[in-house]
C-alpha positions as CSV (number, residue, x, y, z in Angstrom):
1,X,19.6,19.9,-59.8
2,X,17.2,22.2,-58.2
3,X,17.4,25.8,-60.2
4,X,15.7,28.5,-58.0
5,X,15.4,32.3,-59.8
6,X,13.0,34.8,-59.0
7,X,9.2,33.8,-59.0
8,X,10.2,30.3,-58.0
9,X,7.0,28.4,-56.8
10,X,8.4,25.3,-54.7
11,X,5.8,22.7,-53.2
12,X,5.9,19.5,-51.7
13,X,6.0,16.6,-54.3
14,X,2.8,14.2,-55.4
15,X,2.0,11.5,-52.3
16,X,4.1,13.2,-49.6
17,X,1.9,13.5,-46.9
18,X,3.4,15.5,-43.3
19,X,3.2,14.0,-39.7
20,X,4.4,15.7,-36.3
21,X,4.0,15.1,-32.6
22,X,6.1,18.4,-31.2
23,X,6.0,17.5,-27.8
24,X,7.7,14.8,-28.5
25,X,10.1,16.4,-31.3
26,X,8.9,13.6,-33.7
27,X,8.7,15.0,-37.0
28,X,8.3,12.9,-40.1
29,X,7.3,13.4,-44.3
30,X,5.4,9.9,-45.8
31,X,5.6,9.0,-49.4
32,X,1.9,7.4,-49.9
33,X,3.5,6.4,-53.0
34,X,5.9,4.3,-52.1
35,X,6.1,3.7,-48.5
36,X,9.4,6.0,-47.7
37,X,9.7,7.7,-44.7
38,X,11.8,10.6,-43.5
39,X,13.2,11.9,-40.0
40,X,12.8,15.6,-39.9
41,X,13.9,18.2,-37.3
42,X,11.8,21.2,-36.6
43,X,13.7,22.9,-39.0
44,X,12.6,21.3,-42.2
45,X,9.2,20.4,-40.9
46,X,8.5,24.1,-40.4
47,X,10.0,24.4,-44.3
48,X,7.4,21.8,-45.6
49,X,5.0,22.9,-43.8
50,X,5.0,26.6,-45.8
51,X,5.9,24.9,-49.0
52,X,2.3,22.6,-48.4
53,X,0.6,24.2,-51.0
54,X,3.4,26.1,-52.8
55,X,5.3,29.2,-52.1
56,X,7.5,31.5,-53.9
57,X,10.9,31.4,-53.5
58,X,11.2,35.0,-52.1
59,X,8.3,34.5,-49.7
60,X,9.8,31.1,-48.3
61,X,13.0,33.4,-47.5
62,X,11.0,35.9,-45.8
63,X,9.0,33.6,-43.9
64,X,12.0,31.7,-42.8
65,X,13.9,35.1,-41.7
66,X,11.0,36.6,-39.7
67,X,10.4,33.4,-38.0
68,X,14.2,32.3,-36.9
69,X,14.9,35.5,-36.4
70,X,18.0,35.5,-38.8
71,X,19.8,38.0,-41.2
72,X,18.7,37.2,-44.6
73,X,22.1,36.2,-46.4
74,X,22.0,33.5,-43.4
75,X,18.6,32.8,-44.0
76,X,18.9,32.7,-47.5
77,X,21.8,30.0,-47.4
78,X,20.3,27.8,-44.8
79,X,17.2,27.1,-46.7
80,X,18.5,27.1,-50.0
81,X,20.7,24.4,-49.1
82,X,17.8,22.4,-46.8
83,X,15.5,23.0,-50.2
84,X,18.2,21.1,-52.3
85,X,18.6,18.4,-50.1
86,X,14.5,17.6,-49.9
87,X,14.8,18.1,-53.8
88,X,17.4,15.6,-53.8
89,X,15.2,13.4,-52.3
90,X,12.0,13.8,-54.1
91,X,10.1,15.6,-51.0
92,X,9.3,18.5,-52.9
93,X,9.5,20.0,-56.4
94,X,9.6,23.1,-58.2
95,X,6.1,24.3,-60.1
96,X,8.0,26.3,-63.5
97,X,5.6,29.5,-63.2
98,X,3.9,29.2,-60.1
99,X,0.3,29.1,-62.1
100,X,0.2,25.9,-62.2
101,X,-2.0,23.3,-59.8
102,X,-0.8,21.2,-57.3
């Protein structure tokens, strides 16, 4: 289970490499590793995108809000959940103090 607090640094897991054509809404994430491949929409492509090189929890949230144009708690919820799914399925993973190197 993905635990996210305050000063949560998330970043795309080891091997996962991103891929979009947006004119042709064809988003995908790679595993280099071991060959899985994932449908995204914008949505979650947009999410891995800022994530790329690690981002604090917080700043994710902000990001997201800004850019969707959404109230926060609605914000908050949406990508909390989204983050938990691409947790689930070892797209990203959280960095414990957000010193650490990718």
């Amino acid at each position: 289970m993905l635990e996210i607090k305050p000063g949560t640094v998330i970043a795309l897991s080891p091997g996962i490499v991103l891929h979009s054509l947006p004119d042709q809404k064809w988003y995908h994430a790679f595993s280099v590793e071991n060959g899985d491949q994932y449908n995204l929409n914008r949505t979650s492509f947009w999410i891995l995108e800022k994530i790329s090189n690690g981002i604090e929890w917080e700043k994710l949230i902000a990001s997201f809000t800004d850019y969707f144009e959404v109230p926060f708690e609605e914000g908050q919820a949406d990508v909390s959940k989204l983050v938990k799914e691409l947790y689930d399925q070892n797209i990203l993973r959280r960095q414990e103090d957000g010193k650490s190197k990718i």
